[in-house]
N, C-alpha and C positions, 0 to 999 in steps of 0.2 A: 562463560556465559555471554551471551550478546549485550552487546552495550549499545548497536547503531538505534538511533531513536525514528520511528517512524513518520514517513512525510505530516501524520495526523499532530505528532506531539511535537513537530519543530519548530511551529510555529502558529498563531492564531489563525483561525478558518479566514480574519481580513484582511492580512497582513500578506494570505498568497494573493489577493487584490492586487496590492502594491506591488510584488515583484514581479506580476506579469504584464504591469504597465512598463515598466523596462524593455521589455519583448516585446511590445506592440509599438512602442517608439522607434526600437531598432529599424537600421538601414539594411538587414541581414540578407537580403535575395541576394548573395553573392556567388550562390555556386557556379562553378566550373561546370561545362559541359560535360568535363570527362576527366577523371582525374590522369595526369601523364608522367609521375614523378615513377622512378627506376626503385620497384621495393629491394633491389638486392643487391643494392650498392650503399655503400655506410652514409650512416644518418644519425640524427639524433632529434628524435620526439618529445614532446611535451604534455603530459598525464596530467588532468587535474579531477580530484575527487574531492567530497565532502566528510571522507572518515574521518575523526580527529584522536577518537582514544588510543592512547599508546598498544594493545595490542593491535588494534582495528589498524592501523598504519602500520604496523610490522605485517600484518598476513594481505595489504597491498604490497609492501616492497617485495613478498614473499613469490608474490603470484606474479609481478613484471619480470624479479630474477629468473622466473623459470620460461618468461618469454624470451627473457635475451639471452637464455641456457640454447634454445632451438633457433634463434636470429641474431649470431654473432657479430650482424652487420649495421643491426642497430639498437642505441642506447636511449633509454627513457628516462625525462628527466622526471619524476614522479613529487606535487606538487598537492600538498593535504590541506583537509579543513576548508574548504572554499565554496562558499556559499553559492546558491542559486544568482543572488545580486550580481555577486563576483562573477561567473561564470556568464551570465548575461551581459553587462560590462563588454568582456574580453570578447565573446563572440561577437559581440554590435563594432570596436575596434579594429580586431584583426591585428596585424604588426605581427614582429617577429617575436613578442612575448605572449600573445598569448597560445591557448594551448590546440595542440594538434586535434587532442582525445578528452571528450567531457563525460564526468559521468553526477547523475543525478538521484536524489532521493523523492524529485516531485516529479512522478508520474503526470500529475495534471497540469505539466507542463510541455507537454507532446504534441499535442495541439499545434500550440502558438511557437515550439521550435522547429516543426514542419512547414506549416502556413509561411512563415518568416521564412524560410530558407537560411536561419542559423545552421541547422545541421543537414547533412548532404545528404540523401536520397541513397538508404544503405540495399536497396533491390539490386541492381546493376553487379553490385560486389558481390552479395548474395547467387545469383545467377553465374558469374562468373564461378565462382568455388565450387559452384552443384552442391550449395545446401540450402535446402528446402525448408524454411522456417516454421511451415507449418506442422512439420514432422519435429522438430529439431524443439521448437519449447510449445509447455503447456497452453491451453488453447487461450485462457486469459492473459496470460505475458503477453502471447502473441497479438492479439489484442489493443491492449494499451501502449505499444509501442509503434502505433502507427495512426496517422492519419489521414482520410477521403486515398490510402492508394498509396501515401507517400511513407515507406517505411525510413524513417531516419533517425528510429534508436531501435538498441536491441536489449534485452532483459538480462538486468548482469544482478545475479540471487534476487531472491523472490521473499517477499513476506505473508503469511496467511492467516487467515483469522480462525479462531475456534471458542472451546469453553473451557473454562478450568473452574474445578468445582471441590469444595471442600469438602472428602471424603470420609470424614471424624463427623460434621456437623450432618453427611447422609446418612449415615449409622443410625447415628443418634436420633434423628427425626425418623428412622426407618424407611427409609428412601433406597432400592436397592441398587441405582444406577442414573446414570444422567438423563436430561429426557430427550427425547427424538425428537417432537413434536413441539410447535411452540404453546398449544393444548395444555400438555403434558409441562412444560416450561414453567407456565402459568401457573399451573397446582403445586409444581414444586416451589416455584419463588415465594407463594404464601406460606407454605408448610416449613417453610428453614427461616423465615420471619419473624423473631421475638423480641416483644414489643419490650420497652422499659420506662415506664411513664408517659411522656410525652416524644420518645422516640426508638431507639433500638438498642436491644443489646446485641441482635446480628439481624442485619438486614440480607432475605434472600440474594436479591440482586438489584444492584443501582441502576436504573430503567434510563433515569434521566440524560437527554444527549451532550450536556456536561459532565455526563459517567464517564470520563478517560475514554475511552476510547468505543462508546456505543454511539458512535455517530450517526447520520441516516443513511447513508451511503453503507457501513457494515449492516445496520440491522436489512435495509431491504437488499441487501445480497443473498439474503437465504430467499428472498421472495423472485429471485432471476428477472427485474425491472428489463423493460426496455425504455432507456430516458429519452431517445430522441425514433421520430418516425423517417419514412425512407426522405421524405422532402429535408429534412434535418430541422424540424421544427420542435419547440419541446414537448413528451408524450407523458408528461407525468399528470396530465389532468385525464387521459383518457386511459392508459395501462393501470386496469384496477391492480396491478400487483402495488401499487405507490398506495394507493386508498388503504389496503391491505397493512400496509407495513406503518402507516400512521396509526393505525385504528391498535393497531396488538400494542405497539409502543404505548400507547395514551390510556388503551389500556392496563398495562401492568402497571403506571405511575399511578393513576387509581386506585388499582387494586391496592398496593404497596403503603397509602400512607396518604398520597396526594403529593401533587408540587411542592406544593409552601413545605411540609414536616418534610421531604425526603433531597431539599434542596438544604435546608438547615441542619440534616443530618451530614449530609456531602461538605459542610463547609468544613465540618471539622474535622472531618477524615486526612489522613497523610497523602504526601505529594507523590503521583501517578511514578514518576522515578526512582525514589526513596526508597528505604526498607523498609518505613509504618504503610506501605502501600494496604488499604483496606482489605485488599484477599490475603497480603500476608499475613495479618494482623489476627486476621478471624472476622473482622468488624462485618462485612462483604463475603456471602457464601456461594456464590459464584459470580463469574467474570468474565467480558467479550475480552477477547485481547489476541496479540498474536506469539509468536511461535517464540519472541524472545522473550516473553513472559517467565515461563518454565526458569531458566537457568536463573535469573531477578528472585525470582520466590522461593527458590533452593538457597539459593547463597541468602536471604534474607533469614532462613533457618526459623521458620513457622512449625506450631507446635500441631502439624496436623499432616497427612497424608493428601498429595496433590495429584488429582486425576485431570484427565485432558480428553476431551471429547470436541466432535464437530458440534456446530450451533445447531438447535432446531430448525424444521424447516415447516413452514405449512403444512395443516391436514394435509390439505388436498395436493402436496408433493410428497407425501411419505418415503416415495421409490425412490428419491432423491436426497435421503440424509447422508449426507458426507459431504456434502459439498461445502463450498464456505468463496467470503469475499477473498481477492485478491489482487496483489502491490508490492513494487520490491523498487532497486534502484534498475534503474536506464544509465543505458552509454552509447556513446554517439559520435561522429568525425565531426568537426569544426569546417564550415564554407569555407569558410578562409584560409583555411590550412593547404599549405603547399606539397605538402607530404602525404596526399588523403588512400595511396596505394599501401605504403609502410604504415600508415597508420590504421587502413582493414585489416593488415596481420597481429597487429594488436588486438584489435576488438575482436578477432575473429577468435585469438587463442583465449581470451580471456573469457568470454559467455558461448564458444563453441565446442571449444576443447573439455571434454570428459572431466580427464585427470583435473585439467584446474580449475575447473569449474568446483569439482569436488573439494579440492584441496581448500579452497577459498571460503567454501560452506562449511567444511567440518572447520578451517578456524575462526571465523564469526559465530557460524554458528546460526544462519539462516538458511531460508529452505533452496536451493540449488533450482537453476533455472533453467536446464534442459531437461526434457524427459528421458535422455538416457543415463544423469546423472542423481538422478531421481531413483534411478534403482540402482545406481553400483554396491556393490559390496564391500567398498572403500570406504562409504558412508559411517563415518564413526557418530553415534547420537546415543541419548537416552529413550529407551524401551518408549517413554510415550511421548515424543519429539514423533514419532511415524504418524501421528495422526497430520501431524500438519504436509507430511509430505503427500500424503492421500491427499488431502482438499488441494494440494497446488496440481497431481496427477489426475484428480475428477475432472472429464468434461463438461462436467455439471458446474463447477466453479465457475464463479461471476466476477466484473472488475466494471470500472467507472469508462465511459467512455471518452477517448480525448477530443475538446473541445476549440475550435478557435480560440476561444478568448479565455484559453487553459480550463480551472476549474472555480471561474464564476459561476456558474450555473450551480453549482453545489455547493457553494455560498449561500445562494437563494435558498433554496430546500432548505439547509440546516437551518438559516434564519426561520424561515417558515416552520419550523420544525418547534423553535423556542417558543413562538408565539403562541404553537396549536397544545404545546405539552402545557405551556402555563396557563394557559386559559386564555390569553390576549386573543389569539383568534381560535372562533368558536365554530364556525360554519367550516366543515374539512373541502368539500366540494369546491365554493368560492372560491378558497385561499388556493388550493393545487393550482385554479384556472388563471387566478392571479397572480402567484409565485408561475406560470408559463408565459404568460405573458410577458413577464420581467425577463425570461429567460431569454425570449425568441426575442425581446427589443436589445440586450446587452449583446446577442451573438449579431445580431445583424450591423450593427454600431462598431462593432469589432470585424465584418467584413469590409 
């Protein structure tokens, strides 16, 4: 089962605030014109990642062996558990400790390790190899791992959002199938809703953006936002898709119970990690989440049959159900790294190579982040583990855009998000133009 915990649950929506002040203090414009170190003469690199669980570290030592299986000339020194902070640190430093090769669980941090010139400008390398990124991973990896031009990370496994829904609790309410539509969404989340005094004895679905993981950024992913316009100003006061995606949210916490009861129900429910997690439980009859859900809710041994479907999408996108948000880890060369030739044959075998790309997916257990390891037939998975590889193989799939000043701007929104679900702010219009405003004064402050 997967155990890597998603940039969403690693830590508080404010708390990525503070880590990207680190990366806006950094000294990090240090890159080299051109890297000139000799990749085919012995060496020895420095790997640092944030996996920490005893397998999750064994199927990295598994996937560098099979690098230095093909590159007998050089050895990596492979260095776990290392935070974002940590990894920001060592790249603002430099020296011969820190690491050659970083890799990342906070996509909204692409931005500001571009802008910064922490990590090196991975085009050049690309170009050089004749592989073409845009063929080579799905078109949101592709995406999020670059910013205004400057690619300096690449999509090393992918995370994707969908639905899991309790198919004992469809039955039973006579519900023959997930819904498409978020319409459709709607009449199902009231109809698997039974009330018990003053609150539930299963609640359809937890609407609230304190629901684990229905943040704003997953719900308007099915809505295909654009958050910034060509000048790079913020567009979530004028792209009705953001209006759109507030109004259905605000809607179903309504519909469901209201703030206050369905926030009081949330307190008592089990911790989003756990095995009382509310969809195992029963409590929770469906659930936004992502792909490493499945294996959590299997080994938690729930007394119900667990289906996995894509999220709904708006009426008026129907041709577009399958699609879903999207987010995985990043990896990246170090400015500072003296070795940045040796160290593109690492990144290159590691998120370009098929085989290990595969190999690394089927042992986490995340969704693989080239499109042609997306369909190998090496892919070992559960029968409904394919739905997530569809939403990460749709064109239609969405992802957060990288920002200078990382992902402040989505800070904004979610606050804005608390305010509009609980009632504090009432006017939707105002507030979008005011959470833009806060947006376009924090990224410019950050130029």
């Amino acid at each position: 089962m997967p155990t890597r915990i998603p940039e969403t649950a690693r830590k508080a929506a404010f708390a990525l605030t503070a880590s990207l002040a680190l990366l806006a203090t950094a000294c990090t414009g240090q890159a080299s014109s051109g890297a000139d170190d000799d990749a085919s003469k012995e060496t020895t690199l420095t790997f640092w990642h944030a996996w920490s669980a005893p397998g999750e570290v064994k199927a990295v030592k598994d996937l560098v062996a099979g690098f230095e299986k093909t590159h007998p000339n050089i050895r990596v020194d492979v260095v776990g558990n290392m935070t974002d902070d940590k990894i920001n640190q060592a790249l603002r430093a430099g020296g011969s400790k820190a690491p050659d090769v970083i890799s990342s669980f906070t996509t909204n941090n692409v931005g500001k390790f571009c802008s910064s010139g922490a990590l090196v400008d991975l085009n050049p390398f690309f170009q050089k190899a004749d592989i073409d990124p845009e063929t080579t991973f799905p078109k949101a990896m592709n995406q999020y791992t670059q910013f205004e031009g400057d690619r300096c990370a690449v999509p090393l496994l992918g995370d994707a959002y969908g639905l899991y829904y309790n198919k004992t609790a469809f039955e039973k309410a006579g519900i023959s199938g997930p819904p498409r539509t978020w319409s459709e969404f709607e009449t199902v989340a009231k109809k698997l809703t039974v009330p018990r005094g003053d609150t539930y004895a299963q609640l359809g679905f937890m609407p609230n953006y304190h629901g684990w993981e229905s943040t704003t950024e997953h719900y308007f992913g099915q809505f295909s936002p654009t958050y910034f316009d060509s000048e790079g100003k913020s567009n979530i006061a004028k792209d009705p898709a953001f209006k759109q995606g507030f109004t259905l949210q605000k809607r179903l916490v309504d519909a469901l119970g209201g703030y206050p009861k369905l926030e009081k129900y949330r307190s008592k429910l089990g911790d989003e990690w756990g095995p009382k997690h509310p969809f195992h439980t029963g409590q929770v009859a469906m659930q936004l989440d992502g792909e490493w859900r499945l294996g959590m809710a299997e080994e938690a041994k729930p007394g119900f049959e667990i289906g996995v479907a894509p999220l709904p999408v708006p009426d008026d996108q129907a041709d577009q159900y399958g699609k879903g948000y999207i987010t995985g880890t990043i990896a990246g060369i170090a400015a500072t790294s003296k070795k940045q030739n040796a160290a593109w044959e690492l990144v290159k075998y590691m998120t370009t190579d098929t085989d290990a790309v595969v190999g690394f997916a089927n042992a986490i257990h995340n969704v693989p982040s080239t499109l042609a390891a997306l369909k190998s037939p090496k892919l070992k998975y559960d029968p409904r583990f394919k739905t997530f590889l569809d939403i990460a193989s749709n064109p239609n799939s969405t992802t957060t855009p990288a920002s200078v000043n990382g992902g402040t701007y989505l800070v904004s929104i979610q606050q804005f998000g608390y305010d509009y679900e609980s009632g504090k702010a009432r006017d939707l219009e105002a507030g979008l133009k005011k959470t833009a405003a806060q947006i376009d004064t924090d990224i410019a402050q950050a130029k």
